[in-house]
N, C-alpha and C positions, 0 to 999 in steps of 0.2 A: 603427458604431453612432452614432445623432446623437444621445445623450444624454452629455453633459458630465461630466467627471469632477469632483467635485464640491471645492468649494476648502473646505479645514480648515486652520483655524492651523497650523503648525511646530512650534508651541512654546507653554507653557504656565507663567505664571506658577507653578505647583502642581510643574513639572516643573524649573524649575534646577538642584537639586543633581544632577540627570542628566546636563545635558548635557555630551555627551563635549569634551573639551578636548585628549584625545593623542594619538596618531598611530591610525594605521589599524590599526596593529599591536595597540596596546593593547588597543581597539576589539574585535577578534577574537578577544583574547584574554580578554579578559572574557562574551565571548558563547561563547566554550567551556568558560571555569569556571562560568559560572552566575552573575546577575544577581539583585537586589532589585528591580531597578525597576519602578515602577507603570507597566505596559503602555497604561492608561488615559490616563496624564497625560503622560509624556514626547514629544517631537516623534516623529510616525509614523514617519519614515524611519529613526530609531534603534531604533523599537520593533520596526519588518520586520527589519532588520539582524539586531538582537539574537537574536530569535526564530527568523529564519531560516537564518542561520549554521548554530548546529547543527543543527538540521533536515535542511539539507542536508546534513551530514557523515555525520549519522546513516544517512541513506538513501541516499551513496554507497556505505559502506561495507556495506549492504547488499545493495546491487545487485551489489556487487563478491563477495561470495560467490555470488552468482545465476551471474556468469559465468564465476566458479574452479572451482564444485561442476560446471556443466556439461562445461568443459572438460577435467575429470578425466575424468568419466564419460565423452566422445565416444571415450576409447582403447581403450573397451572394449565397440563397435560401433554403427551407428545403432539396432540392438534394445534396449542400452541406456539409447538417449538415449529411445527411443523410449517405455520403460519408467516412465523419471523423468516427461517431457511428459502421458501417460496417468495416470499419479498421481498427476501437480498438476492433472489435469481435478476429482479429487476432493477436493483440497485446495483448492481452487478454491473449494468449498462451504464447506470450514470457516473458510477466509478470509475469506468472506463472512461468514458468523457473526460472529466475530471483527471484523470491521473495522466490519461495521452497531453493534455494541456498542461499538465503540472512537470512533465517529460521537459517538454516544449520550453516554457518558462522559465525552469532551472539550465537548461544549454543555454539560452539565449543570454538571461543574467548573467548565467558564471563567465561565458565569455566576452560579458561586456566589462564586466571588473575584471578580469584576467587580461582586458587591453588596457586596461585604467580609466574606462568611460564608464562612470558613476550616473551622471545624470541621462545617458542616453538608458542605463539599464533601469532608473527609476521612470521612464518615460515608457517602452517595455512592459515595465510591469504594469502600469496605468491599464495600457491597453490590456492588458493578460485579464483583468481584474473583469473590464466592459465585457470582454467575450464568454466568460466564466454568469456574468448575469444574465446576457441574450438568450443564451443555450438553458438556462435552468428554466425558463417559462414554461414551455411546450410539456417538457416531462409532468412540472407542477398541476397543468390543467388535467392531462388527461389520469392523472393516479387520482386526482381530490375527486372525477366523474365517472368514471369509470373502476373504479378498486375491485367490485367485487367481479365483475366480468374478465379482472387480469388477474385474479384469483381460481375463480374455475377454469381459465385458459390454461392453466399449469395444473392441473388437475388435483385440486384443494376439496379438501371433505367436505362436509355439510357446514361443522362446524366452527369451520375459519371462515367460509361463505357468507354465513350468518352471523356471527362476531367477532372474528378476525380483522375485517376489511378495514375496518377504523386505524388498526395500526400500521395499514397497507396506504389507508388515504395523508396520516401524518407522514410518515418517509419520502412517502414521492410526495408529497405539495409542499416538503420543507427542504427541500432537493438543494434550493439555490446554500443554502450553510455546508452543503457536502461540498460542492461547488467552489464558492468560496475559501473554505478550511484546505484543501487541497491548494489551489493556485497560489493563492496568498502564503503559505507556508513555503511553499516552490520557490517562490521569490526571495525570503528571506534565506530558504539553504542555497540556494544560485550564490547570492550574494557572498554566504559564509557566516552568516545570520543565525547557525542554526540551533544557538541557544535559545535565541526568543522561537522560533516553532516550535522547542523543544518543551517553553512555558504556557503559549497556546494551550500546546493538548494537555496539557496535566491542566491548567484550568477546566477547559471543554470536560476532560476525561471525569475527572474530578467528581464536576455536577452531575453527570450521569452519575455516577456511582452515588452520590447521594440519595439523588432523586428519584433514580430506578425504583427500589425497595418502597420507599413512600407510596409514589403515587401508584405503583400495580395494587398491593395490597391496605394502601388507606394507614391514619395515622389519627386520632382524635378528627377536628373538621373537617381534614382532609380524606375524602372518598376515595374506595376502593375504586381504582378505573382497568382495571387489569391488564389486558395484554396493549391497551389502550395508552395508560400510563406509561409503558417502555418508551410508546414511539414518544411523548411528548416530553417525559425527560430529553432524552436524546435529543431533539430540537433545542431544550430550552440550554443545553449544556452545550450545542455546536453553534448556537448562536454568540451567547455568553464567549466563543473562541473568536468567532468572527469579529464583533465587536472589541475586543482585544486586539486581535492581529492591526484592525485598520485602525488603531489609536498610535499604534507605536509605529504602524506604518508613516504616519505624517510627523511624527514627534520626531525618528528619526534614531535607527538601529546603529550597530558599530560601521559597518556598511554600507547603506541603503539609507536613502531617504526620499516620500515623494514630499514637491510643494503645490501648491497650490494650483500654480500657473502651468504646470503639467498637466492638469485634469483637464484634457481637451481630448475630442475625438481626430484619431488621426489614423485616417483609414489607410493608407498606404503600410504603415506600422503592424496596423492591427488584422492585414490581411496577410504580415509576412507570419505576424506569430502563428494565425488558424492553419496556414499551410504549412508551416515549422511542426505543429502540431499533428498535423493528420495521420503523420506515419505512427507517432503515437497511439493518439486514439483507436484508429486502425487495430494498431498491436493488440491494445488491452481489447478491444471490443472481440477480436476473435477469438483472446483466453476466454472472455465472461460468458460468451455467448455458447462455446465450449460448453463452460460449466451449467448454464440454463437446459442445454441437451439434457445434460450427467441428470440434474435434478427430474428433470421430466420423465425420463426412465426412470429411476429410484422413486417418482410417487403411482407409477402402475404396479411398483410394486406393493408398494402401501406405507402410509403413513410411519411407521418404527422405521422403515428403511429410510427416509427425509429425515426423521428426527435424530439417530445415531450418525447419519451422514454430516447433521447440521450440527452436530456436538463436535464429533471429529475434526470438522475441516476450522470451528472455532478453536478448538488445542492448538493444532497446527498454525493458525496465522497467531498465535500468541506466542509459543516455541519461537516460529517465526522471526517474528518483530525484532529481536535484538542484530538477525543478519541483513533483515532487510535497513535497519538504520546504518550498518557499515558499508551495505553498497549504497546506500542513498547518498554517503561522504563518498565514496569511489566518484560518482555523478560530478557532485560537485566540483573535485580535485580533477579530474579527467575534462572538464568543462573549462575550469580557469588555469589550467596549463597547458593546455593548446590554445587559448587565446594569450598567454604568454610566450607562445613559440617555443615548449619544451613538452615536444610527444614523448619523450623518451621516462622524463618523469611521470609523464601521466600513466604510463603502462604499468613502469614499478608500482604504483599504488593500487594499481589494480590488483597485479599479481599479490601484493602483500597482504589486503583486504582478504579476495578469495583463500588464500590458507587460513587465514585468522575464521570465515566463515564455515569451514569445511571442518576444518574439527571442533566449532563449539556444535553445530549441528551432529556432528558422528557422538557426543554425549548425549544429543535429544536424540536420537534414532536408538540408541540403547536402552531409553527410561520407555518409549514407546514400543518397543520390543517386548520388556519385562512387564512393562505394569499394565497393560493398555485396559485391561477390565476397571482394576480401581482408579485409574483415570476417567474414565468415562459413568463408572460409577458417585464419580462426586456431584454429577450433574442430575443426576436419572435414578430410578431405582426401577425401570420397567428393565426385566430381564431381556426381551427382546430388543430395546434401543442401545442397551449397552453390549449384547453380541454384536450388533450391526455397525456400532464406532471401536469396538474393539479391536473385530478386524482389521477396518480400515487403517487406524493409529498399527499394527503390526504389519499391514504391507507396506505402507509409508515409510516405516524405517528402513527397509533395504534398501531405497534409494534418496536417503536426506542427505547424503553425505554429497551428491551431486549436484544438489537442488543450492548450496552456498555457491557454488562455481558459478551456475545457473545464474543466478540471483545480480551477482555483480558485475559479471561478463552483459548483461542485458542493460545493468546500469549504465556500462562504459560506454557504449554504442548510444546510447540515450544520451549521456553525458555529455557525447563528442558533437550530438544533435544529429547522429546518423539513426533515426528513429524507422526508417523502410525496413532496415534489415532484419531487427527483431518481428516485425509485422510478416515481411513474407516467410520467415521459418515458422512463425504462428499460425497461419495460414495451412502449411502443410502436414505440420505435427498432430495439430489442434484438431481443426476442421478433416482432414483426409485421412487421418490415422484415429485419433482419440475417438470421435464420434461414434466413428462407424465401427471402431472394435467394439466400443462399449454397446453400443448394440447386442452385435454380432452375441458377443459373452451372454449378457444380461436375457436375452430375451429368445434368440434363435437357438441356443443352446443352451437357456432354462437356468444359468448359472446367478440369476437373479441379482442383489448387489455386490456380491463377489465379483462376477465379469463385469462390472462398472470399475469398481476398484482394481482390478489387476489391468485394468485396459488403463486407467492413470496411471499408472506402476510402470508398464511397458511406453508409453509415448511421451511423459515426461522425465522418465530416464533420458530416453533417446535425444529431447530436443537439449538439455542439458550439455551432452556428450558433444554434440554437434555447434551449440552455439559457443564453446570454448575452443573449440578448433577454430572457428571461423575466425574468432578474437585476437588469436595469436598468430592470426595472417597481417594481422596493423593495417588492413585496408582503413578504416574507422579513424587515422590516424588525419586524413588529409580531406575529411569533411568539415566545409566551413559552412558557417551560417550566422 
């Protein structure tokens, strides 16, 4: 891009008593107890630091149950894995849900502490919390009634139909903790909080990982409950967060605090968030819905092609995880310095974020280049699921070095609560291009999950390319909300 990354102080007479003076160590270690400092005022590169530290720990250690929970379940056939892939087609949506509102919640927060209104953004979050409960109902009834009918919809074997479904009926009717765990964590990175989200999931994370192992395969009194066991660890460890987050939510973070006499409904409030929110939602539901396509193609072709798919795309949000937690500090930093009336700082941190993203991914597009068999290999030992993720982990790398740009440039615009615009480049990349190449490859021209996967290759390079341009026009600059 030929537009300049824009030069912002270091440092700020307002910010002294910040600046770090100990080692790296200290540094780190204050960025995982949790911090006072004015994100606004302090020199930027302390403030990504701070911010993004935990962040990234937070969404290691999630990613890192993404690929324990997997690699339990692969012992227990690619119809299972195949089962869990199919179910997060549908969780896919309530992700989306969840994450459009989590978009939402983290703008509206950061830039209510970025004006210095502390109790209007715990008032805010109150409401974020009610709307995040509404909305999980409806998913819950119909997955706990319906499972195995939204399993043969997506075109599931015999043997996910017939034992599958139970891990299909816990996910969706435990929905409201995905829900929850989402918004609530929103709230505390809005704020600058984003140590304690950062201890959230490592609790939540945690008990999965415990739990996982045990209850699939049984333990002395403890029953083998098999692919059954996945889903109810997982509940019992994103509960276990939830129940966390709303304890220190009232106790009262560096930031943030609700009381009491907040907990009222206030519909004028709670109607600004869902609409704050829609462009959000919006956004994600047309990636997820995207990907529910991808999957649906990939199981006429059959089962190894879902389950290599469903290995693959689990690497990748692990790789992942550590750029999505620097743009999730871009969010916040882009959020409460335009509600401080400093666009120009919020850009720097953008641009600085993206380089930092861009080449720790250009070393993951390398490892997944070289190794992609024995990567895919540690999960599987079916030779046909690990051609089928190897591949994909080798196309994927030609374009990760983009997908950091991507990543944060979609934060900033989210950040700023300009949530439409990533939604209609979704819309078009997504839905008008992605879909229908992936067709077009996989099925019209027999290229099976290859043309799936090189149609990902070609339309999210492109939406990449396209949303950093857009970025570095600073429209996003003068959306308030």
């Amino acid at each position: 891009m030929s537009q300049q990354t824009p030069t912002v102080p270091e440092s700020d007479p307002a910010a002294a008593p910040h600046v770090p003076t100990g080692s790296l160590w200290s540094e780190i270690r204050e960025a995982v107890r949790g911090t006072n400092a004015d994100y606004t005022k302090i020199p930027l590169r302390r403030a990504v630091f701070l911010l993004a530290v935990p962040m990234v720990l937070e969404l290691v250690l999630e990613s890192t149950f993404a690929v324990v929970d997997i690699f339990f379940v692969a012992k227990l056939g690619p119809s299972a894995v195949a089962t869990v892939g199919l179910t997060e087609s549908y969780l896919f949506l309530l992700y989306a849900v969840a994450m459009g509102l989590a978009m939402a919640v983290t703008a509206l927060v950061a830039r209510r502490i970025g004006e210095g209104k502390r109790e209007d953004a715990a008032v805010t979050a109150v409401q974020a919390i009610f709307v995040a409960v509404l909305v999980s109902v409806l998913p819950a009834v119909l997955g706990i009634v319906y499972a195995q009918d939204l399993l043969r919809l997506m075109g599931a074997d015999a043997w996910s139909i017939e034992h599958g479904y139970r891990y299909t009926q816990w996910m969706l009717g435990g929905n409201a903790v995905i829900m929850l765990l989402f918004v609530i964590n929103a709230i505390f990175r809005g704020a600058g909080d984003a140590a304690i989200a950062m201890r959230v999931l490592w609790l939540s994370n945690g008990l999965n990982i415990l739990l996982c192992p045990l209850l699939i395969f049984g333990l002395g009194p403890v029953p083998a409950l098999g692919i059954e066991g996945a889903a109810i660890a997982t509940n019992i460890g994103r509960g276990a967060g939830v129940a966390f987050q709303l304890w220190v939510l009232f106790h009262g973070g560096k930031h943030i605090r609700v009381v009491a006499a907040q907990l009222v409904w206030r519909g004028a409030l709670l109607w600004h968030v869902v609409r704050t929110s829609l462009g959000g939602i919006g956004q994600m539901i047309v990636a997820m819905t995207s990907w529910i396509f991808l999957m649906r193609i990939l199981a006429s072709v059959g089962s190894e092609a879902v389950a290599g798919a469903t290995i693959a795309i689990r690497l990748m949000m692990f790789t992942m995880m550590p750029a999505w937690g620097m743009s999730n500090a871009a969010a916040t930093l882009v959020g409460q310095n335009l509600g401080a009336e400093q666009p120009e700082r919020a850009e720097a941190a953008v641009w600085r974020i993206g380089w930092y993203n861009m080449a720790y991914l250009v070393i993951v597009s390398v490892l997944f280049f070289v190794f992609p068999q024995q990567l895919i290999g540690l999960f599987t030992e079916d030779a046909k699921v690990i051609a089928v993720g190897a591949e994909w982990l080798r196309i994927l790398s030609y374009s990760f070095f983009v997908y950091g740009w991507w990543m944060v440039t979609v934060q900033a615009f989210n950040g700023a609560g300009d949530t439409m615009t990533p939604t209609k480049i979704n819309v078009v990349f997504f839905w008008l291009i992605q879909i229908p190449l992936s067709y077009f490859l996989a099925i019209s021209l027999n290229w099976q999950q290859s043309g799936v996967f090189w149609a990902v290759f070609v339309s999210e390079t492109s939406v990449g390319l396209f949303t950093l341009w857009l970025f570095a026009r600073g429209r996003w600059k003068t959306v308030q909300v």
